[in-house]
N, C-alpha and C positions, 0 to 999 in steps of 0.2 A: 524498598526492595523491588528490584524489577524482574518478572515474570516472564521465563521463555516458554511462546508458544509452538506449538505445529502449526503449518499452515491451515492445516485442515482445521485447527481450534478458533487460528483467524478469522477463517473463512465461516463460521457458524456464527462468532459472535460479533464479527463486521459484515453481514450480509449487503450486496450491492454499497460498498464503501471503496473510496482510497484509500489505502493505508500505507501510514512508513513504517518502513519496519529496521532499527536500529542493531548492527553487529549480526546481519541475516545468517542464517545457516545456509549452504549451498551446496549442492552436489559436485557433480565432477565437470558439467555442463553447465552451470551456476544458475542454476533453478532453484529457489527458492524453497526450502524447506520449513523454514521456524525463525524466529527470533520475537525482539521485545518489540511491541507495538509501541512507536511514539507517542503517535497521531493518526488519526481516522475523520474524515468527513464525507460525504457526499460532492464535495466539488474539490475536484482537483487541482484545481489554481490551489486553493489553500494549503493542502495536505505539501506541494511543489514548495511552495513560500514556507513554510517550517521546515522543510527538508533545507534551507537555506540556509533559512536561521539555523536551526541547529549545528548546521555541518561547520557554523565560523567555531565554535564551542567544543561541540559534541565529538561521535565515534566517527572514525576516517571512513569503516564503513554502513551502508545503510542503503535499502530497496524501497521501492514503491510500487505498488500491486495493485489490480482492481481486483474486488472480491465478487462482483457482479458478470452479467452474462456479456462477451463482447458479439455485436452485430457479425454477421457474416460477411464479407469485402462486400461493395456495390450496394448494401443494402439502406436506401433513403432513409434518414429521420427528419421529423420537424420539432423544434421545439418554439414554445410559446412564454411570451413573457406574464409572469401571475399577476 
């Protein structure tokens, strides 16, 4: 059985996540409301690459979201390898 969320329900239990989210709910502006969550990770190549996979198979349509805070334009990051 697949479970449709609100986004807001997304967004508490995928904190700083990708997410795809299959058959999305949308407004009139197609923002994102609710749907079934696929797939969630931390890195987006992956969550991208099932949105792939699925889409040969799966529903015609489907979103991908970050549920984390996005930088302000111009704002430098570094990342380092663990």
């Amino acid at each position: 059985m697949t479970t449709v969320l609100t986004i807001d329900e997304i967004r508490r239990q995928h904190p700083a996540q990708w997410v795809l989210i299959e058959d999305p709910q949308t407004d009139e502006s197609q923002a994102v409301k609710g749907g079934v969550v696929a797939w969630h990770s931390a890195n987006r190549d992956e969550v991208y690459r099932k949105a792939v996979e699925r889409r040969r198979s799966g529903p015609r349509r489907f979103a991908v979201i970050y549920t984390g805070e996005i930088p302000a334009p111009g704002t430098a990051m570094a990342f380092g390898a663990a």
